[in-house]
PADOFI-590684 format. One line per field, with one value per residue (C-alpha): x, z, y; residue in one letter. Coordinates in Angstrom, 2 decimals. Each point is the difference from the previous one (the first is absolute). Layout:
BEGIN
xx <- X ...
zz <- Z ...
yy <- Y ...
type <- A ...
//
This chain:
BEGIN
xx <- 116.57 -2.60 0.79 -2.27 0.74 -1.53 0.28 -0.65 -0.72 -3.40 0.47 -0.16 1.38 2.01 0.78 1.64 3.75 0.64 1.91 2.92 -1.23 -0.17 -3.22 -1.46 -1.94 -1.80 -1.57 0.80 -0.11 2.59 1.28 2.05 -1.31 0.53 0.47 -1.15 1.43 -1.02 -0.60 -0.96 2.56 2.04 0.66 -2.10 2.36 -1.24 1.94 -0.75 0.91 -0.29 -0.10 -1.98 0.15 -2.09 1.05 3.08 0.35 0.96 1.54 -0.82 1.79 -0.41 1.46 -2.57 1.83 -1.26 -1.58 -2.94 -3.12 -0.48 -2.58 2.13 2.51 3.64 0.26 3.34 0.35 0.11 2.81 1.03 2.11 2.73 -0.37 -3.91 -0.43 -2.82 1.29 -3.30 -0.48 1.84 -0.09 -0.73 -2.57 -0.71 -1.01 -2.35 2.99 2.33 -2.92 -0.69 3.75 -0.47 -0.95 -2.35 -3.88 -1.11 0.59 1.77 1.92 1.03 0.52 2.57 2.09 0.84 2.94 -1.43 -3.12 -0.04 -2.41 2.52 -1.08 -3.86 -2.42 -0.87 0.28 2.06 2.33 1.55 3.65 -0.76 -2.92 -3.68 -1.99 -2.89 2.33 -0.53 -2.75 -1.40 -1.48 -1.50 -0.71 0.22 -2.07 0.88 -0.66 -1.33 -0.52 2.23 2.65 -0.52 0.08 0.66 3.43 -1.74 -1.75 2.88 1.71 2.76 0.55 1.47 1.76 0.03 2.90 0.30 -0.54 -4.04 -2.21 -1.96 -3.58 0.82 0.37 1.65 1.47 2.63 1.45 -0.67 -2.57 -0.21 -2.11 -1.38 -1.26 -2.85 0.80 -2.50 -1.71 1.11 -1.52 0.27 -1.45 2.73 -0.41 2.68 -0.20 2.38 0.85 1.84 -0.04 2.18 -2.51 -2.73 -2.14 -1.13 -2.42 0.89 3.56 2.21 0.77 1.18 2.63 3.05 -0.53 -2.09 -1.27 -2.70 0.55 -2.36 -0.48 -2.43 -0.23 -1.49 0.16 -2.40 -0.54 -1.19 -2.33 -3.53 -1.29 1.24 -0.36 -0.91 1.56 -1.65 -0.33 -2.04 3.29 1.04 2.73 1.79 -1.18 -1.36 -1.19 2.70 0.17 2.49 -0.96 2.46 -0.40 1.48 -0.33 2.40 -0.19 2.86 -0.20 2.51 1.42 3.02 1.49 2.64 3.39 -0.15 -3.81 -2.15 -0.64 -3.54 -1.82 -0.79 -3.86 -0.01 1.14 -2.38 -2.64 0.70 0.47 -3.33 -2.02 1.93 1.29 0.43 1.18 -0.86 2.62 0.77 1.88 1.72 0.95 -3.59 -1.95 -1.94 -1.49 0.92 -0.80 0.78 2.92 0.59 0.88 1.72 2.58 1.46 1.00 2.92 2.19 -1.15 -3.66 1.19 1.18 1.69 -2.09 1.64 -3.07 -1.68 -3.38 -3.89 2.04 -1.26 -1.39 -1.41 -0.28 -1.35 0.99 -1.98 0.78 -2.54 0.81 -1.71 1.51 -1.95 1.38 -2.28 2.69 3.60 -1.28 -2.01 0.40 -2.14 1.18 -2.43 2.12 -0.46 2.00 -1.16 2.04 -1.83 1.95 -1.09 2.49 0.47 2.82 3.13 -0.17 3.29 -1.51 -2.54 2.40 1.12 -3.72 -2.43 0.26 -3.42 -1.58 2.59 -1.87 -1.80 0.12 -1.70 0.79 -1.84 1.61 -1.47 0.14 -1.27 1.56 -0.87 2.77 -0.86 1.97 0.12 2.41 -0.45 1.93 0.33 -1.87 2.73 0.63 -0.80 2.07 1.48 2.40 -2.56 -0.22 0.77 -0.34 -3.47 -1.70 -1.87 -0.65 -3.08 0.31 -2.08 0.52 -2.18 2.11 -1.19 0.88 -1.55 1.83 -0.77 1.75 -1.80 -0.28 -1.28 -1.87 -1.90 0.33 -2.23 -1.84 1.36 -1.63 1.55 3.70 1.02 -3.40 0.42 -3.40 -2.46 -0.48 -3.22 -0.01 -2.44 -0.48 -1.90 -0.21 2.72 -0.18 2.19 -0.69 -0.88 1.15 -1.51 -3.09 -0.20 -0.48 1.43 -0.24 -0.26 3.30 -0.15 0.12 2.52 0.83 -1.42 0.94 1.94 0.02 2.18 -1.88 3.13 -0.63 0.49 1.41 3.64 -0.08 3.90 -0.41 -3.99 0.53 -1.14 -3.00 0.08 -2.48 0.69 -1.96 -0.44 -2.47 -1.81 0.74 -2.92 -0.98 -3.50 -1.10 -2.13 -0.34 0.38 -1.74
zz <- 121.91 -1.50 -1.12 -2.60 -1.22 -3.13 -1.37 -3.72 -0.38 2.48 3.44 2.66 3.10 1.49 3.00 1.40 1.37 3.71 1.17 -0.86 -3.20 0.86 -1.43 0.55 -1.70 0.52 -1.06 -3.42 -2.13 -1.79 -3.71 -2.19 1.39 -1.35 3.30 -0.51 2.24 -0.09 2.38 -0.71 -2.33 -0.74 -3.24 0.95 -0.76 -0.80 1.07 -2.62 0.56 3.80 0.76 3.20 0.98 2.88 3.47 -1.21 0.78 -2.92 0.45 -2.59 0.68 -2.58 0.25 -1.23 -1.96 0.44 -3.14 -2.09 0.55 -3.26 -1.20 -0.85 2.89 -0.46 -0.69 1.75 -0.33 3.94 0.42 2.04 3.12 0.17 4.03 0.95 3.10 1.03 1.33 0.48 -0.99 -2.01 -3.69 -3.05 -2.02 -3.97 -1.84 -2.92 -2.48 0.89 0.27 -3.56 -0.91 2.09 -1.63 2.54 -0.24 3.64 2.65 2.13 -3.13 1.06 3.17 -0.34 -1.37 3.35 2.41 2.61 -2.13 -1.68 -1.39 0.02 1.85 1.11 -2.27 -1.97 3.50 0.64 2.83 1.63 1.79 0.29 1.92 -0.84 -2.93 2.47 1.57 -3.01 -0.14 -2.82 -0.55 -3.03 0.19 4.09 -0.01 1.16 -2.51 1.18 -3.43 -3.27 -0.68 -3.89 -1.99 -3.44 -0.22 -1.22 3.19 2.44 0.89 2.27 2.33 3.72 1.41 3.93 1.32 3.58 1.74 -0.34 0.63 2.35 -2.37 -1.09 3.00 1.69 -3.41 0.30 -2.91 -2.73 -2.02 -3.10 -1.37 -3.02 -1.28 -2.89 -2.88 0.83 -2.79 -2.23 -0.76 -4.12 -1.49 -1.42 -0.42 -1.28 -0.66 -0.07 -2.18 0.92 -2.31 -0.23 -1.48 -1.44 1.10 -3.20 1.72 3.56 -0.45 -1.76 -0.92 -2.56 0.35 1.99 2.15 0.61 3.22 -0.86 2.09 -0.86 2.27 -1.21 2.47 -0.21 2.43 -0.31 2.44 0.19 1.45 0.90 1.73 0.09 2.25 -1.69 0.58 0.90 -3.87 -0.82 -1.59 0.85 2.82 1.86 -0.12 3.01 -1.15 -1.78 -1.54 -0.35 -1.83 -1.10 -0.33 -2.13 -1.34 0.03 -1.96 -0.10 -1.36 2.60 2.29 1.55 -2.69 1.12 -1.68 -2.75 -0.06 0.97 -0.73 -0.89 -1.63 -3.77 -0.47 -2.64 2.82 2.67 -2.12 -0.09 3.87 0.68 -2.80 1.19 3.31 0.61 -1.46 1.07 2.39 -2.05 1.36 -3.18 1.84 0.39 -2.02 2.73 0.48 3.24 0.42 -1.49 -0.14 -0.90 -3.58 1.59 1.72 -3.42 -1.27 -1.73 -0.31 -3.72 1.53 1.57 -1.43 1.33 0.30 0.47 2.58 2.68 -1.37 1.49 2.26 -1.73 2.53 -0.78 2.48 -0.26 2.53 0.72 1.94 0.19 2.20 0.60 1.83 1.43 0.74 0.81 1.95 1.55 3.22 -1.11 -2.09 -0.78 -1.91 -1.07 -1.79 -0.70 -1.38 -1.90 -0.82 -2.25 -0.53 -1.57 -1.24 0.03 2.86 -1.79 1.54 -0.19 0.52 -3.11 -2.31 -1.53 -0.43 1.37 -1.07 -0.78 3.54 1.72 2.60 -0.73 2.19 0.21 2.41 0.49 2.16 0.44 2.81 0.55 2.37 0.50 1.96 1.21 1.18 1.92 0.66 2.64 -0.53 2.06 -1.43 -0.47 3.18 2.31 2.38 -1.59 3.69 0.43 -2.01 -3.83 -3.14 1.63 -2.49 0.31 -2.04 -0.57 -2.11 -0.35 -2.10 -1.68 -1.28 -1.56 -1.48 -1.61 -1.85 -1.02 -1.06 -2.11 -2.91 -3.03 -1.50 3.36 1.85 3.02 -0.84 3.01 -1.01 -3.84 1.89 0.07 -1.74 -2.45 -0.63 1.74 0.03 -0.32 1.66 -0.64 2.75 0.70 3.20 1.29 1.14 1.83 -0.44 3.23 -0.67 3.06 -0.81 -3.21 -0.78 -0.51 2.33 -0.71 1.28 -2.02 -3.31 -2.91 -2.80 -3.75 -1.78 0.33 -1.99 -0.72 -0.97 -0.22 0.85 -2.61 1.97 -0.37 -2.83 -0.29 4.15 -0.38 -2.86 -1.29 0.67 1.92 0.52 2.51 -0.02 2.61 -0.79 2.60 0.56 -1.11 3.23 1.43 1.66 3.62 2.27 4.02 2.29
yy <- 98.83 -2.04 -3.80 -1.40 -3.90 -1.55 -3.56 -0.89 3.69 0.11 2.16 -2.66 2.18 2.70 1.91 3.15 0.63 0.90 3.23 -2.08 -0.91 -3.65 -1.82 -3.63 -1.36 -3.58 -2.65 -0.11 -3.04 -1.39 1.52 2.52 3.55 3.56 2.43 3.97 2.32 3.58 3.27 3.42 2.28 -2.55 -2.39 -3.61 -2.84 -3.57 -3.25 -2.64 -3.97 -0.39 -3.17 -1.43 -3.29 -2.06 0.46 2.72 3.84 1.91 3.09 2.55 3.47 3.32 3.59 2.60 3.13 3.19 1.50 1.18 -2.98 -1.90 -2.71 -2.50 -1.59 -0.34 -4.02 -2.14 -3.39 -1.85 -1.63 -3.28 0.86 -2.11 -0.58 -1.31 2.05 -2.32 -2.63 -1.70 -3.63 -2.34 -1.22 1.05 1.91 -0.94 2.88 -0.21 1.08 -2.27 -2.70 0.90 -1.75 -3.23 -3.04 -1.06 1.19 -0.49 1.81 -3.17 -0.72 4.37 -0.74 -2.73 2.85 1.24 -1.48 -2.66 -0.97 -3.74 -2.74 -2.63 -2.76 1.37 -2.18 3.36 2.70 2.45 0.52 2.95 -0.86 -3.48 0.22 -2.51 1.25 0.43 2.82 1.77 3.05 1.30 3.70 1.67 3.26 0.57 -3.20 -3.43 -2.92 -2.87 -1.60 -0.04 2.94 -0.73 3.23 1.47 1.24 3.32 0.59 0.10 3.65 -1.76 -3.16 0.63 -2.78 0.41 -2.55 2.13 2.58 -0.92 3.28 0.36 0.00 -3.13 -2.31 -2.76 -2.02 -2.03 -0.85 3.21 2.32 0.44 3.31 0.42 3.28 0.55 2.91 2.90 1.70 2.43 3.33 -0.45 -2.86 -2.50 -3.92 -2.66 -3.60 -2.66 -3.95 -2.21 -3.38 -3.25 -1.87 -0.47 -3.58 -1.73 -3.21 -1.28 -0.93 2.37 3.46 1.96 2.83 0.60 -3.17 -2.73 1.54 2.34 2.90 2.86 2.98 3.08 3.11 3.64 2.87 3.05 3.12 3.49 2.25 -0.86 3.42 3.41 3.01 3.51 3.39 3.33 0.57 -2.67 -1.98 -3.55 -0.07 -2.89 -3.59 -1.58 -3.12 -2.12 -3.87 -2.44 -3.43 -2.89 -3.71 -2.62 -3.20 -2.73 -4.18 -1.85 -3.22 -1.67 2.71 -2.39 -2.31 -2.59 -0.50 -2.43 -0.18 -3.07 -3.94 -0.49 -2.84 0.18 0.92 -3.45 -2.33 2.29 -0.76 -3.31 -0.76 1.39 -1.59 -3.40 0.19 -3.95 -2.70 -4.08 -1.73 -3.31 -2.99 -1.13 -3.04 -0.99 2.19 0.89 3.46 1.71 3.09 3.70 1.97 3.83 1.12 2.80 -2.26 -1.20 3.64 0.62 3.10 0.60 0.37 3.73 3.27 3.14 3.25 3.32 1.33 -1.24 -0.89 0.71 3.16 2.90 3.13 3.48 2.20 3.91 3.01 3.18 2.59 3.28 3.57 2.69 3.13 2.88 3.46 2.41 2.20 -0.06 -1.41 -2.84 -3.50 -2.67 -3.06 -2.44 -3.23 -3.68 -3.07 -3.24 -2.90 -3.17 -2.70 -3.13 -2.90 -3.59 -1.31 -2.19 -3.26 -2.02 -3.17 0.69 0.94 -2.66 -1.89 1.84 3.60 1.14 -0.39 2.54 1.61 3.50 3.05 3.21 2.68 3.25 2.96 3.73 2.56 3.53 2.57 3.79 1.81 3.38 2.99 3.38 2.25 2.59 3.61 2.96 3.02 3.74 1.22 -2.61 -1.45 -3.01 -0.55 -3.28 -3.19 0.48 -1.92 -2.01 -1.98 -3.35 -3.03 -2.54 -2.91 -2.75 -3.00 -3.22 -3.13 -2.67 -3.89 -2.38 -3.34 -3.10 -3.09 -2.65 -2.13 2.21 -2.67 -0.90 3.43 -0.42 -3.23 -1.77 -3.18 -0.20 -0.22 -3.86 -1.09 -2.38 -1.37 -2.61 -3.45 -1.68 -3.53 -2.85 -2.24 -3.54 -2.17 -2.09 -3.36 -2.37 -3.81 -1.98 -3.75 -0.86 0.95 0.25 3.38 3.31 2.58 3.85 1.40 3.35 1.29 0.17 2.08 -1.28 3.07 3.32 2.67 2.78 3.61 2.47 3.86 2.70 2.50 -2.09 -2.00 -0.80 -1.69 -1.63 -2.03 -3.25 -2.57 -3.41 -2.51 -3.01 -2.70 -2.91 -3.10 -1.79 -3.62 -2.26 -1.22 -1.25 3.43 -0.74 3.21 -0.88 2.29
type <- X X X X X X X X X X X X X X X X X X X X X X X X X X X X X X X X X X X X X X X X X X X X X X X X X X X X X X X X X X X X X X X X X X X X X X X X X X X X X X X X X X X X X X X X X X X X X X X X X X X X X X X X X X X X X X X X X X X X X X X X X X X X X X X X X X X X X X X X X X X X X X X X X X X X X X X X X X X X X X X X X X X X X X X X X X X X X X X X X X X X X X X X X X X X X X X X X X X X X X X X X X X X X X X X X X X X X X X X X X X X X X X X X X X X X X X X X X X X X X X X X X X X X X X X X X X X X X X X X X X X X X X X X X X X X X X X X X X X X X X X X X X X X X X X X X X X X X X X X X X X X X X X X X X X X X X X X X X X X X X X X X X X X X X X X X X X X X X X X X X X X X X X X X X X X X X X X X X X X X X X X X X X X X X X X X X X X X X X X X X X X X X X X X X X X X X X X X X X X X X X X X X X X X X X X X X X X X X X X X X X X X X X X X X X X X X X X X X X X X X X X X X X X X X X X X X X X X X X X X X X X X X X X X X X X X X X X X X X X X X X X X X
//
């Protein structure tokens, strides 16, 4: 009996059935599979909606009924065993229709979803049965990430969660694995695109919509065909080059607001502060001057306001994931793929909030990676003896990763030198003299300051302000030079 499999409607693999009529069939990526089974003089039957998953045996069985051959198969629907009778390892597995109904849009915010698998308490990791975030492997596609898991909620067929029972491909982890698996391509053309909006920013501090937050997520999927193979006839056939292509784009205009908003100092009194930062120290005992005291110490609670947001922490980020699969026959695959994640945004500082808003850090991170994953499957030709090894195939995959991110000031950017310059000082000096009564003369003991002055940068205005001149006259003494 022959065993044919297709996914999204291209023919991927296949196989033959045994004396017993037991097949196997391996490796086949994850997804939602159609099986065709069919044998000479009797009525082919299709098996639509099997659904692999990483690291799981799925047993597909189907009784062939004697008849006259037709074109067209007889179509079932598969249906989920209750009893898994592999054992295997355990967890869970996310498929892409029930990831279609979460509310999360990454794949960690899938994989939470399964028993044993938390954030609580990590700093932003994720942790499998309590173990260190660090025990936690990543895999897209067969391939282990060594970068960012980001992806578009589009792109992901299903997320494994491994929590024991680790196979033996994978290695010596200790804590968990989580597996994420790409969509393949489709043999029809279809696209779809996706918005999401909460807001729309109007300046740098508010929105307008739903909230004050600014959320605004735009995604688009597309994939089809690229190549096709052609019949005896002349006539297009199967596909063997296919495409898959999704990326998104997400803004949000503060993408962790606090409860009850913020304390921040009115722009009028800001304004203020920094075109008059001090104030003279008088004695009004005396009258005397001593001194200069901060303007900023003599605030009042009607100088601040409540803001809803957290202000200067606005971040875009975009997401791109590209596939191309190649099936030029049931015993060979090639899948060429790549992921990019940009993310650019300014980082909320707790300490700036209330005064010093507008110099929050900047941060721009850049993460791509290429893999190719190739495989072979080796089958026994009719009528030879198949008593030796069976179901031989072989795998190559090679992988490139790479990260780039910066954090700076994105006013100065790299400038080292503009960071803490606040201008230069020009100083006038003459000679210094000492008076010998002895001898009646003054000695040259150094030099001393007659004027200073003040030249303030540009580069920070609001810090290098002002101009001051200091002045120090010279006694009028009889002047005699000792050598």
């Amino acid at each position: 009996m022959n065993v044919v499999l297709f996914l999204n409607g291209n023919q991927v693999t296949g196989g033959t059935t045994d004396f017993d009529g037991e097949y196997t069939i391996k490796p086949i990526n994850p997804g939602t599979y159609d099986a065709l089974f069919s044998f000479v003089g009797y009525t082919p039957k299709r098996v639509t909606g099997v659904k692999v998953t990483a690291n799981k045996i799925q047993f597909v069985n189907a009784t062939l009924g004697a008849g006259v051959m037709m074109d067209e198969a007889e179509v079932i629907e598969y249906t989920v065993p209750l009893i898994d009778r592999d054992g295997g390892a355990s967890g869970g597995t996310v498929t892409r229709e029930d990831i279609e109904k979460l509310p999360g849009r990454d794949a960690l915010a899938v994989a939470t979803t399964v028993a044993g698998v938390g954030t609580s308490g990590t700093g932003g990791g994720v942790s499998i049965r309590g173990a260190r975030t660090s025990s936690t492997w990543y895999y897209i596609d067969g391939v282990k990430v060594r970068g960012s898991s980001a992806l578009p909620k589009s792109a992901i067929e299903e997320v494994s969660v491994i929590t024991g029972g680790i196979p033996a491909n994978i290695g010596d982890v200790t804590g968990g694995v989580i597996s994420i698996s790409l969509r393949n391509s489709s043999s029809k053309w279809f696209g779809g695109a996706e918005v999401i909006s909460s807001g729309l920013p109007i300046g740098e501090e508010q929105s307008v919509g739903l909230d004050k937050y600014g959320y605004n997520l735009a995604e688009a999927t597309i994939s089809g065909p690229l190549v096709f193979a052609k019949n005896d006839d002349g006539s297009r056939g199967r596909p063997l080059v296919g495409l898959f292509l999704t990326g998104n784009f997400t803004s949000n205009y503060d993408g962790r607001p606090t409860f009850g908003g913020l304390n921040r100092m009115k722009e009028s009194t800001r304004e203020q502060l920094i075109a008059d930062p001090l104030r003279r120290n008088i004695d009004f005992a005396t009258g005397d001057f001593n001194g200069a005291l901060y303007n900023a110490d003599f605030l009042t609670p009607d100088d601040f306001e409540s803001v809803p947001t957290r202000l200067n922490s606005a971040n875009t980020s975009a997401q791109l994931v590209a596939k191309i699969d190649v099936n030029t026959s049931e015993t060979v695959s090639l899948t060429f793929g790549g992921t990019g994640l940009f993310n650019r945004g300014h980082n909320f500082s707790y300490a700036n909030s209330l005064m010093n808003w507008e110099n929050n850090s900047l941060s721009t991170n850049l993460n791509w990676r290429a893999y190719a994953k190739f495989s072979q499957r080796f089958q026994a030709e009719e009528g030879e003896d198949e008593s030796g090894l069976r179901n031989v195939f072989y795998q190559v995959m090679v992988d490139f990763t790479q990260n780039t991110g910066r954090t700076e000031d994105d006013t100065h950017g790299d400038d080292l030198m503009k960071y803490g310059h606040l201008g230069r000082f020009n100083v006038y000096q003459q000679n210094s003299y000492q008076y010998d009564a002895g001898a009646d003369v003054f000695r040259h003991v150094g030099w001393e300051d007659t004027a200073v002055y003040f030249n303030p940068c540009t580069v920070q205005p609001r810090v290098g302000c002002g101009h001051a001149t200091v002045l120090q006259p010279v006694p009028p003494h009889r002047v005699q030079l000792l050598l």
